[in-house]
ZAKOL-274949 format. One line per 10 residues: number of its first residue (from 1); their letters; for each residue z, y, x of N, C-alpha, C, O. Coordinates in steps of 0.001 Angstrom, whole numbers, plus 500000, padded with zeros to 6 digits. Each point is the difference from the previous one (the first is absolute). Layout:
<rs>
NUM = a = Z/Y/X/Z/Y/X/Z/Y/X/Z/Y/X  ...
</rs>
This chain:
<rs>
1 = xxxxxxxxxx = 130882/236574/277740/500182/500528/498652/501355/500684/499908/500995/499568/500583  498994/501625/498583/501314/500578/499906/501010/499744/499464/499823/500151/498791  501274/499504/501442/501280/498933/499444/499893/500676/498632/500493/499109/499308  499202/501835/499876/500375/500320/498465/498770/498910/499201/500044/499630/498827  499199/500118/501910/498889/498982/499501/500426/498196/499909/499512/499202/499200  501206/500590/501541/500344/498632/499998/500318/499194/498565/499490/499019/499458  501743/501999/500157/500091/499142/498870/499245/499530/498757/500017/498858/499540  499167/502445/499882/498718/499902/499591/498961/499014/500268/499152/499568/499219  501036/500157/501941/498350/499153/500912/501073/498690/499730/499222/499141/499586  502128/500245/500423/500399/498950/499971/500116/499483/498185/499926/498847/499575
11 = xxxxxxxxxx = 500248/502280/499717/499849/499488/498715/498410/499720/499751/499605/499047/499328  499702/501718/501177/498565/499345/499637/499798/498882/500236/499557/499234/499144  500813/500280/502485/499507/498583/500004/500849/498934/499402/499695/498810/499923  501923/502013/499465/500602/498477/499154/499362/499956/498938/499774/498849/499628  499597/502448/499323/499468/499885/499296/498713/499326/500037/499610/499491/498949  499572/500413/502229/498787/499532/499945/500399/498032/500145/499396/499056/499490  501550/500951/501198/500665/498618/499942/500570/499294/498635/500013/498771/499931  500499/502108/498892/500483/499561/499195/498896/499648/498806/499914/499178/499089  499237/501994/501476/498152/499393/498372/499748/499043/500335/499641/499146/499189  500444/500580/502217/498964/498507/499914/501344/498912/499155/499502/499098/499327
21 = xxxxxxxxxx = 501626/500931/500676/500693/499336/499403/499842/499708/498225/500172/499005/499296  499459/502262/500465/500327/500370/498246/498140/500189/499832/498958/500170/500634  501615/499649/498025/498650/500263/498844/499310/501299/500059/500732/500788/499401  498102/499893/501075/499684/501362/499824/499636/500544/498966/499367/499529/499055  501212/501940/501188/499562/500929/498042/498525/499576/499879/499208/499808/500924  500597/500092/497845/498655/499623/499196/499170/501045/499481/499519/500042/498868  500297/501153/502438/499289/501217/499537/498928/499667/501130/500457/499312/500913  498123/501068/499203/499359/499769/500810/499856/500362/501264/500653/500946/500439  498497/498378/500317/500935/500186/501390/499233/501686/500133/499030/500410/499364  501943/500469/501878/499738/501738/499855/500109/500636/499030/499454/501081/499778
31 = xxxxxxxxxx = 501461/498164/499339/499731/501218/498842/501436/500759/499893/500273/500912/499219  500812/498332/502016/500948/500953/500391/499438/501342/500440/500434/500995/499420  498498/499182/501698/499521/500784/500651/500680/499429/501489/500757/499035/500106  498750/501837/500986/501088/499808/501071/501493/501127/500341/501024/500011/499317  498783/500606/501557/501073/501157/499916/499802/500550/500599/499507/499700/501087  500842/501713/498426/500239/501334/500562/500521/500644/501009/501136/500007/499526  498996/500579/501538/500831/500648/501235/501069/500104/498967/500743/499274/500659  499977/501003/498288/501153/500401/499805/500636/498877/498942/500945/500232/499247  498467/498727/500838/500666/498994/499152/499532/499153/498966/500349/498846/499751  498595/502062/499523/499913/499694/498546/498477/499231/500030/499199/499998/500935
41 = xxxxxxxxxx = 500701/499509/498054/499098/498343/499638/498549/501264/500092/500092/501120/499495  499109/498560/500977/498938/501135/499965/499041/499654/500635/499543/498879/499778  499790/502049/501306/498858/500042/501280/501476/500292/501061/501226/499952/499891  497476/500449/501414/500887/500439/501086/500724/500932/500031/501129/499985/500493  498169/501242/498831/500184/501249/500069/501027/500635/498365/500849/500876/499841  498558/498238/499341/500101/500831/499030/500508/498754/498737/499414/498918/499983  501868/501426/498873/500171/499300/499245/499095/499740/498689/499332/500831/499384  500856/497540/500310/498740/499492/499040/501023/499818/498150/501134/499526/499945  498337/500814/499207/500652/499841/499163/500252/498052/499306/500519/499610/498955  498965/499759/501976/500291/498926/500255/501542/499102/500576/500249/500137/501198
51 = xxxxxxxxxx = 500513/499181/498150/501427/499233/500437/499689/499145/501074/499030/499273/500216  501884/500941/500341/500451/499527/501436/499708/498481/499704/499561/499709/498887  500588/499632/501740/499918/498228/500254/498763/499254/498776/499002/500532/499514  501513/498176/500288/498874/499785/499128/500337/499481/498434/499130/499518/499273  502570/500696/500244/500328/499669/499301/499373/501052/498501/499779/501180/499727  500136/497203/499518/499680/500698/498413/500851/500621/498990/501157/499776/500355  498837/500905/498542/500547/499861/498893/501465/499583/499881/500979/500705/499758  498942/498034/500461/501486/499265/500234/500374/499452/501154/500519/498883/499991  499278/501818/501198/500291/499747/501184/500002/500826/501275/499311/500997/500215  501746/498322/500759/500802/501295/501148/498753/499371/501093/499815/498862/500433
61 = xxxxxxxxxx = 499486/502371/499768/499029/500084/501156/500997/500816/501184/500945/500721/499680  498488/498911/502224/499927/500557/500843/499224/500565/501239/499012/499384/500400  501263/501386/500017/499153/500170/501376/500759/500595/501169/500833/500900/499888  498735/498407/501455/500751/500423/500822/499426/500679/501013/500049/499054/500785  499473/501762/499817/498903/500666/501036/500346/500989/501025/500637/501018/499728  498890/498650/501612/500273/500915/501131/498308/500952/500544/498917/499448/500192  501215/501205/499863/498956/500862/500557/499440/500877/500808/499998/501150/499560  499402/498646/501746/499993/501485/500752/498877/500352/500359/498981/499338/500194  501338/502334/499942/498532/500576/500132/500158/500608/501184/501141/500455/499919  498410/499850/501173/498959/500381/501150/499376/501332/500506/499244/500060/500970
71 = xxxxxxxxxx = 501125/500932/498326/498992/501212/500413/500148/500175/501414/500785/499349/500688  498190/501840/499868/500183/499886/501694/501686/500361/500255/500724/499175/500557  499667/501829/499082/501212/500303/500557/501046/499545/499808/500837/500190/500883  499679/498804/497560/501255/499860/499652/499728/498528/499506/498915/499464/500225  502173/499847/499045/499891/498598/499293/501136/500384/499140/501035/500622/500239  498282/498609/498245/500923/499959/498815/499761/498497/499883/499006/499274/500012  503039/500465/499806/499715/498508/499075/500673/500039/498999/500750/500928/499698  499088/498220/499766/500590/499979/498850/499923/498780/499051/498905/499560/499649  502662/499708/499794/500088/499193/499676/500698/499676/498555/501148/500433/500104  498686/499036/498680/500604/499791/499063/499987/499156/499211/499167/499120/500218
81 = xxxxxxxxxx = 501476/500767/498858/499879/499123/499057/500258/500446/498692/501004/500681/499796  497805/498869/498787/500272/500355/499045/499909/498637/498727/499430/498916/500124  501299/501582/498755/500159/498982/499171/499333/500270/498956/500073/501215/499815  499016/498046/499026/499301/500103/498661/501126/499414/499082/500390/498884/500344  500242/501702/498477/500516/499279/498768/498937/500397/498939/499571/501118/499712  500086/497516/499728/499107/499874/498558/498707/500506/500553/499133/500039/499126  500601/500223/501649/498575/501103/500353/500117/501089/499112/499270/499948/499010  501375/500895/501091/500779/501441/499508/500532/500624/500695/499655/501174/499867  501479/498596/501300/501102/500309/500641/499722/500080/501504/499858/498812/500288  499991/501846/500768/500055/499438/501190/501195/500999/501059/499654/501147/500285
91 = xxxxxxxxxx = 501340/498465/500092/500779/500084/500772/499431/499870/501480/499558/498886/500283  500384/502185/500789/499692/499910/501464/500856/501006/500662/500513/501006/499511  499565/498374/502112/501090/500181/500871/499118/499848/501281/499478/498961/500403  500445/502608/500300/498846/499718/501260/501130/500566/501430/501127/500443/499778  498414/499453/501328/500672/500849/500925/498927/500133/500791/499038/499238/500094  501222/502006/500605/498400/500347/500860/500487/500849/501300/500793/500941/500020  498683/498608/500785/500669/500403/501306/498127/500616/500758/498912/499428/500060  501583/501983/500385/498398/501167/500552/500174/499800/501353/500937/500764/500229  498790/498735/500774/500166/499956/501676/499360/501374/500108/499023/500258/499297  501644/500938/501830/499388/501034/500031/498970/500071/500843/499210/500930/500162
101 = xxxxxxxxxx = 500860/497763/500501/498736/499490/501218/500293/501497/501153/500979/500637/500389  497913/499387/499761/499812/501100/501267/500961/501083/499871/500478/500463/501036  499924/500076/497667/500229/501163/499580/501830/500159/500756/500597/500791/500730  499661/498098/498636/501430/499873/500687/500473/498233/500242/500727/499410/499201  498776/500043/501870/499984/499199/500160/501642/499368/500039/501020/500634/500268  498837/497715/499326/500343/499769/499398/501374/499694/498799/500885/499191/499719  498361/502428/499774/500948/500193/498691/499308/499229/498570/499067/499226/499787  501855/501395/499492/498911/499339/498533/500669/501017/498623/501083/500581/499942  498163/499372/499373/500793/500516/498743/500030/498948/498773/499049/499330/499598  502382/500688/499863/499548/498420/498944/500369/500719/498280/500735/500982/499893
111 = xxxxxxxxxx = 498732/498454/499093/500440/500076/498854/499902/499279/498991/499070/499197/499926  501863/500921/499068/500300/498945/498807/499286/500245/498944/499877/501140/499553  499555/497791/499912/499646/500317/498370/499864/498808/499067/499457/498898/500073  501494/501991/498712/500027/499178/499189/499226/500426/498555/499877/501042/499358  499655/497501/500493/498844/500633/499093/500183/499322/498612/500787/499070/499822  498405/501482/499186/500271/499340/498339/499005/500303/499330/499577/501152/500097  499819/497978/499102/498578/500028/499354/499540/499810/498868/498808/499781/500218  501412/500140/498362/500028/499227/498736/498242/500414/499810/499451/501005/500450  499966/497977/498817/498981/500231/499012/500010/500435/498751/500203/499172/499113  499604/502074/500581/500144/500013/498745/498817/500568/499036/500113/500832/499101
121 = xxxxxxxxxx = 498606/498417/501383/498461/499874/499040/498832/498936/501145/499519/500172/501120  500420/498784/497887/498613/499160/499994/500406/499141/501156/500952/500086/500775  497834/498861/499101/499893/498936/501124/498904/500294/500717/498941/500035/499374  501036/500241/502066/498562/500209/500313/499307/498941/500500/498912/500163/500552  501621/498717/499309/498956/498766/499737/499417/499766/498508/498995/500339/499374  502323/498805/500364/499650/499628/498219/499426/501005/499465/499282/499425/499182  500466/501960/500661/499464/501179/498794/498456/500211/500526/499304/501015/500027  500421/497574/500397/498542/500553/500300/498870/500540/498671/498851/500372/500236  501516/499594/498926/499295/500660/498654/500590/501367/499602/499553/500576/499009  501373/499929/501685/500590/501143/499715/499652/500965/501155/499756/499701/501169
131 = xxxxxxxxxx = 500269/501373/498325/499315/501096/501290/501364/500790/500764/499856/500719/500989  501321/499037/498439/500845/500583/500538/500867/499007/501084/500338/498846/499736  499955/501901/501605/500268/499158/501158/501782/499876/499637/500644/500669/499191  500005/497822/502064/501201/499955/499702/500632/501483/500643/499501/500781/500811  501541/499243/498613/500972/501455/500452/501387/499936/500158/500776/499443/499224  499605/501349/502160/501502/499545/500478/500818/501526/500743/499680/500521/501069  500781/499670/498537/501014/500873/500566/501111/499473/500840/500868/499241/499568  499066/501169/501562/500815/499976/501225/500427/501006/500455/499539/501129/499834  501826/498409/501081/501207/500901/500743/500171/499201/501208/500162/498782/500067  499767/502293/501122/500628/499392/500825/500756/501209/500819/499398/501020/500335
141 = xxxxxxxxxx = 502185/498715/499987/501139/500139/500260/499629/500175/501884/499653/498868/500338  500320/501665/500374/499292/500371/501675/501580/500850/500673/500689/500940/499603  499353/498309/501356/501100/500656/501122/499882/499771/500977/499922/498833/500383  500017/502217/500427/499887/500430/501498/501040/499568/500918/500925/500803/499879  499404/498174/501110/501281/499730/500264/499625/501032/501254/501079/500107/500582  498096/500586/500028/499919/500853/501011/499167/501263/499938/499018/500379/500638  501690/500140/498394/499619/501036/499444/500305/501692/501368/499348/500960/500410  501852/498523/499746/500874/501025/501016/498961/500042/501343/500062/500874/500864  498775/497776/499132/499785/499940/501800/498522/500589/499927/499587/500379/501096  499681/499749/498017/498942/501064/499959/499462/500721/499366/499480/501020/500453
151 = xxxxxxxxxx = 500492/498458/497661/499776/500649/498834/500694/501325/499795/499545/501103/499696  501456/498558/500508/501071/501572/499991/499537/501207/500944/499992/501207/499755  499662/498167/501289/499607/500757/501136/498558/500804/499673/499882/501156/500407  499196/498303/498964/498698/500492/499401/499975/500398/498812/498811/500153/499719  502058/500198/499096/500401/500393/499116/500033/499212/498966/499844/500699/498998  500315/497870/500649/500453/499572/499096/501343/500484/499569/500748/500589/500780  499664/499071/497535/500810/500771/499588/500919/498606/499727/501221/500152/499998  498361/498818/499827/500927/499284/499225/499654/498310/500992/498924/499718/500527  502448/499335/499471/499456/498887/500590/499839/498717/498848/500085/498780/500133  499614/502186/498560/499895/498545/499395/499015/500335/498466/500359/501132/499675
161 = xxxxxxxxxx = 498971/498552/499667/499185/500235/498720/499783/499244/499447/500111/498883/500504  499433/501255/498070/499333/499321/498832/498539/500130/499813/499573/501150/499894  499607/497894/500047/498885/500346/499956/499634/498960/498833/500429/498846/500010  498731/501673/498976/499828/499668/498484/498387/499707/500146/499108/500599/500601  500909/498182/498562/497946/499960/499858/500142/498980/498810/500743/499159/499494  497861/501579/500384/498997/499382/498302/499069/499325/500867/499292/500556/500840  500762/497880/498838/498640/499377/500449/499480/499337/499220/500772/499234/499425  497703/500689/500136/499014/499290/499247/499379/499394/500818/499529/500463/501039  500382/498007/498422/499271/499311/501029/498547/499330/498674/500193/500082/498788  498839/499478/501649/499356/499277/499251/499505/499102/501049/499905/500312/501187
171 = xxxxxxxxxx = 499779/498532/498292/499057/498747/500327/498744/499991/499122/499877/500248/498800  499158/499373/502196/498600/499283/498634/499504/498779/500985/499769/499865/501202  500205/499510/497886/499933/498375/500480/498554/500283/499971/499454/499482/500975  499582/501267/498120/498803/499592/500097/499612/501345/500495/499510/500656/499081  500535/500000/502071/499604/501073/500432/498665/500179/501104/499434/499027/500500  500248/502174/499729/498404/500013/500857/499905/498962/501219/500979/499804/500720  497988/499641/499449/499506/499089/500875/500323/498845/499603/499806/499010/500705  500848/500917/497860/500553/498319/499621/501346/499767/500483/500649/498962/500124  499592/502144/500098/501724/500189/501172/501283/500129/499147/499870/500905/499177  501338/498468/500762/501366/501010/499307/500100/500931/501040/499737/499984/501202
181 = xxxxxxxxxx = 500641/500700/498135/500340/501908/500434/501189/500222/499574/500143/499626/498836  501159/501027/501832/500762/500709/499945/500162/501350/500244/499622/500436/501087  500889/500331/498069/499836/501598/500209/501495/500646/499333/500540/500042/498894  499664/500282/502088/501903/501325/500216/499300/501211/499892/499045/500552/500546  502127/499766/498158/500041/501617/500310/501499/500128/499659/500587/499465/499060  500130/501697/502292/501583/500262/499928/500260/500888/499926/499159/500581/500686  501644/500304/498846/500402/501451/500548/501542/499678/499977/500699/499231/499341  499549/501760/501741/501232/499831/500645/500780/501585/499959/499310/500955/500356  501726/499226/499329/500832/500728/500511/501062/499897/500989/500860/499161/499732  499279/501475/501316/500391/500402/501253/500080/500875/500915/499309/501018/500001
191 = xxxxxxxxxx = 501804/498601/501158/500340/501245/500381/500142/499492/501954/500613/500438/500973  498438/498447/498762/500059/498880/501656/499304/500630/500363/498931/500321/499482  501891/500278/502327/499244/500237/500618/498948/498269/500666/500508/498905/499755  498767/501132/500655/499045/498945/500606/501299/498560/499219/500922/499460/500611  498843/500408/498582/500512/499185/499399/501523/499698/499171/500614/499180/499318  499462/502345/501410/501701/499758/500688/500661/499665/501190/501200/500200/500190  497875/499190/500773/500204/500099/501570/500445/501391/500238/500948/500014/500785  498710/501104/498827/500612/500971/500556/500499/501094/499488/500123/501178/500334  500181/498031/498611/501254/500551/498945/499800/500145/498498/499537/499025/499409  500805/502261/499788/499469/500050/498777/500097/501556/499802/501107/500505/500188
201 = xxxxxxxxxx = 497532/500545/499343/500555/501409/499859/499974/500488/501431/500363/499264/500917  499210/501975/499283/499809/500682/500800/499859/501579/500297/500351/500696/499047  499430/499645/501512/500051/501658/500422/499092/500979/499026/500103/501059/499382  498771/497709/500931/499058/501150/499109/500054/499416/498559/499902/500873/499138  500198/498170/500513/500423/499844/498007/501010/498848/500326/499904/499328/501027  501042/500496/498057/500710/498940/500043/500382/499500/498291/501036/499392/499728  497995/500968/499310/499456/499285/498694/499286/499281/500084/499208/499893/500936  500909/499056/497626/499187/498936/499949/498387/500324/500359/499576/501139/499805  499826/498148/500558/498451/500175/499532/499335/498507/499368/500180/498859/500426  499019/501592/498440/498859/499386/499882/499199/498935/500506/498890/500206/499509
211 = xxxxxxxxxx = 501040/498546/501355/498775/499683/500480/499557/498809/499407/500668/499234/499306  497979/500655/501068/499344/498563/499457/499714/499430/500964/499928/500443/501147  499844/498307/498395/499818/498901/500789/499212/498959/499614/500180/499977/498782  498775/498822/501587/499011/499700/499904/499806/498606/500440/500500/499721/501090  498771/499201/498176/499593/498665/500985/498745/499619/499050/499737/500369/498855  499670/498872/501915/498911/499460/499446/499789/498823/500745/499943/500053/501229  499910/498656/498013/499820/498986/500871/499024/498589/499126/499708/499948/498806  500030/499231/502082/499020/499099/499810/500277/498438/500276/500419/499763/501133  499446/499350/498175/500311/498962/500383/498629/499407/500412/499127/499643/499209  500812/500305/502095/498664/499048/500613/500067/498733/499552/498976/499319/500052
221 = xxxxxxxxxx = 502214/500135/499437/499886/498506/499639/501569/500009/499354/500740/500982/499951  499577/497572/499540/501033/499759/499629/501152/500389/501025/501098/499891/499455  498952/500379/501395/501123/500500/500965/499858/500662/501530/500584/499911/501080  498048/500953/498227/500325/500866/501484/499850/501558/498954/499549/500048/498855  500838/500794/501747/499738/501723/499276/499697/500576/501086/500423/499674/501109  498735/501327/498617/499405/501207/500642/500757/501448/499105/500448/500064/498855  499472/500743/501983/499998/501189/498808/500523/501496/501086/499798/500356/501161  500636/499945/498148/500298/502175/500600/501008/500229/499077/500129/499578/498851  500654/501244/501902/501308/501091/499200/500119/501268/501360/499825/500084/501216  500632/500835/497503/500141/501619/500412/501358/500052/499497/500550/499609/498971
231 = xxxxxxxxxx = 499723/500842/501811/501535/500571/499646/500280/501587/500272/499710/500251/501170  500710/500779/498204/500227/501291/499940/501104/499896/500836/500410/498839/500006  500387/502076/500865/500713/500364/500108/500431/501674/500126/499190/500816/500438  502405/499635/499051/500109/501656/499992/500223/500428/501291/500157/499138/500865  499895/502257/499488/500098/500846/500770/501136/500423/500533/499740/500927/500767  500940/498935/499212/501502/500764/499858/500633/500904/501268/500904/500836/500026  498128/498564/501110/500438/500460/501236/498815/501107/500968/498798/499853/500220  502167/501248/500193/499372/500655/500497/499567/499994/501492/499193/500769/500522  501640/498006/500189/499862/499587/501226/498504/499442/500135/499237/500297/500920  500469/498842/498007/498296/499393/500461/499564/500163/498202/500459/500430/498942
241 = xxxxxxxxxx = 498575/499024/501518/499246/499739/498772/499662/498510/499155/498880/499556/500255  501740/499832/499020/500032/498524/499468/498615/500159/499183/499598/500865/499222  499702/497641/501402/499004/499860/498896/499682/498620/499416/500656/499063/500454  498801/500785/498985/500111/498914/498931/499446/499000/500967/499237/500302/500918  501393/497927/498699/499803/499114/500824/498640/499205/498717/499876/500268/498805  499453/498920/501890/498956/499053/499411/499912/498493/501256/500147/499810/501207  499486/499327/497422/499737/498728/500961/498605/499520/499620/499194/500670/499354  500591/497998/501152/498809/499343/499679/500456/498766/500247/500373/499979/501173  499822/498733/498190/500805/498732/499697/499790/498818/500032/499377/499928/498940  500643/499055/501437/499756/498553/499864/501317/499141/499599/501014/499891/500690
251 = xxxxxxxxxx = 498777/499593/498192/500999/498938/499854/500007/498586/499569/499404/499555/499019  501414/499708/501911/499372/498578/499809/501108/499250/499445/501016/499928/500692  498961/499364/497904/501167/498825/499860/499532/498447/500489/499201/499088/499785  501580/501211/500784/499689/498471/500745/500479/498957/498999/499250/499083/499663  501935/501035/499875/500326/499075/499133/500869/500907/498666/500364/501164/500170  499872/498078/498532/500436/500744/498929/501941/500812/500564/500602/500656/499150  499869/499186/501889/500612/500071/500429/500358/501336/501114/500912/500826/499968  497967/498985/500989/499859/500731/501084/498775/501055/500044/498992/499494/499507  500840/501647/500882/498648/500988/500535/500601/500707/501247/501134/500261/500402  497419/499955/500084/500095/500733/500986/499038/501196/499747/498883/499710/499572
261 = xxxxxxxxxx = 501467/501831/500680/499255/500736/499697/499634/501107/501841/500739/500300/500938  498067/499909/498821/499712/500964/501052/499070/501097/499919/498909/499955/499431  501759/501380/501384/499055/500826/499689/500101/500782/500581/500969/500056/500757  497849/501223/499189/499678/501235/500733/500792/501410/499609/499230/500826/499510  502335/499678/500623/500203/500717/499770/499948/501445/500475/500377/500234/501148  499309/500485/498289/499910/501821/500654/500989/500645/498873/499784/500225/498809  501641/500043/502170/500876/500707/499480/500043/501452/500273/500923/500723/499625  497968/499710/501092/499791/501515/500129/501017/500594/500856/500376/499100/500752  500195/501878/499477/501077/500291/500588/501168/499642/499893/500548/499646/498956  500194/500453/502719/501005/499533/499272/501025/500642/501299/500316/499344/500993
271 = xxxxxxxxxx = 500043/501871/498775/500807/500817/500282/499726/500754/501303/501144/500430/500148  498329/499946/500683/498831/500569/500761/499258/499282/500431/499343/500487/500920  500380/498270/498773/498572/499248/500580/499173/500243/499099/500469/500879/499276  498388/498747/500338/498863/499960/499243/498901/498761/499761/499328/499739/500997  500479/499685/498136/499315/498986/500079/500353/498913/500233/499426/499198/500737  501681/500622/498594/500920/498494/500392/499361/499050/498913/500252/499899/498800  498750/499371/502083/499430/498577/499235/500393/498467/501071/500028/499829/501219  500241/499226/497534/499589/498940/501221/500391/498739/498915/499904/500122/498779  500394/499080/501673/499973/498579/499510/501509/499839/498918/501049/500604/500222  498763/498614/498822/500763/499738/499132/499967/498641/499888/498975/499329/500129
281 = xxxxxxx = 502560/500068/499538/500010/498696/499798/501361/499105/498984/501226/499971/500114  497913/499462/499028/501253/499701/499006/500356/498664/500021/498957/499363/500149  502157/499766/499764/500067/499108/499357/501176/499905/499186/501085/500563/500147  498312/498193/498486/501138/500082/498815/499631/498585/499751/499007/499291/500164  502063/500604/499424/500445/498322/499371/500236/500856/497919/500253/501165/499691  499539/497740/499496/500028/500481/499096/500287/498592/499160/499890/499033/500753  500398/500658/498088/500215/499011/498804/500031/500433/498684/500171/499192/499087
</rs>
């Protein structure tokens, strides 16, 4: 594992050491969500307008989670930790280190993000009589610490961005097949190249764009989920062609505490390769 990951992966497991000590938030279990490649309380791919950990109303929720994904040519990990105040507030802190695998063996590219999340409309549990889903506006703060060793070189313009999103999440406890259902819809403004792995802004546009983003998921039972997310990504570079990543998901809480999530990701290109799919893997400690 890449030394920018350690510390991350060591607060998870004090954190996963310290719930079993203390009382856990009194929100139901997953209804943090799990987390995102870039930090925030969500899916894999994509942020959920759902608070981090499992704390209520009047209480400090957490989560702590490391994650890596697999495509043929490269490996992303990525590790963080984020905090819930009141179930309103969520504070997250990720670091993510890209192995260039084959491409330039073994190098890596790593970056920071810091992320921030408030709710500000509905519960998407409790409003099950209301048709309008919960709603959260998020920021997250992205820097390139190796911006100079290839992004620059392929025309990124900048080694660091803001990337802004609206997410609606809903739950229905009583949804098709007798199932709860969860359903994201995000749009994001940004200027990441492939996340920000390879920079922000580029040759051929280096303005915000537009994109949406997507999950749909299923609870097979009290604690396993199924489900899908799409994630958009922009264009910016004239060296290759970026295209939007999608997964397909399994997630299991083993206990109100701990999940493990796994899945089938296709991140599409990813800087002259093509077709970079392969295995995804999460784990998070949470309270």
């Amino acid at each position: 594992m890449a030394r920018g990951t350690l510390a991350p992966l060591l607060l998870m497991l004090a954190l996963l050491a310290a719930a079993q000590q203390v009382e856990a938030g009194d929100r139901l279990l997953a209804t943090g969500g799990v987390t995102e490649i870039d930090g925030s309380g969500g899916g894999g791919l994509t942020p959920w307008a759902l608070i981090a950990g499992l704390g209520t109303d009047s209480q400090v929720g957490a989560s702590a989670s490391c994650t890596r994904v697999r495509p043929q040519n490269f490996e992303l990990t990525s590790c963080g930790v984020a905090a819930g105040i009141d179930n309103r507030v969520e504070l997250s802190l990720a670091r993510q280190e890209f192995s260039l695998g084959d491409v330039v063996p073994g190098s890596s590219i790593s970056q920071t993000i810091v992320g921030a999340k408030v709710r500000i409309l509905g519960d998407a549990l409790i409003d099950q009589d209301r048709w309008w889903p919960q709603v959260a506006l998020g920021v997250q703060y992205k820097r390139n610490s190796d911006f100079d060793f290839i992004p620059r070189a392929i025309g990124a313009k900048s080694d660091h961005g803001i990337d802004t999103y609206l997410s609606a999440t809903k739950v229905y406890l009583a949804g098709p097949f007798g199932r709860t259902w969860l359903v994201d819809v995000t749009l994001r403004a940004t200027r990441a190249n492939q996340f920000g792995i390879l920079g922000f802004g580029g040759d051929r546009d280096s303005n915000y764009s537009i994109v949406g983003e997507g999950s749909v998921a299923m609870f097979l039972s009290d604690n396993v989920i199924l489900g899908a997310e799409y994630r958009q990504k922009p264009n910016n570079l004239s060296a290759f062609r970026e295209q939007d990543a999608h997964d397909a998901f399994a997630s299991w809480f083993a206990t109100k505490y701990f999940s493990v999530t796994a899945a089938y990701a296709d991140l599409g290109n990813i800087a002259t390769h093509p077709k970079q799919r392969g295995l995804y893997v999460s784990l998070q400690a949470s309270f």
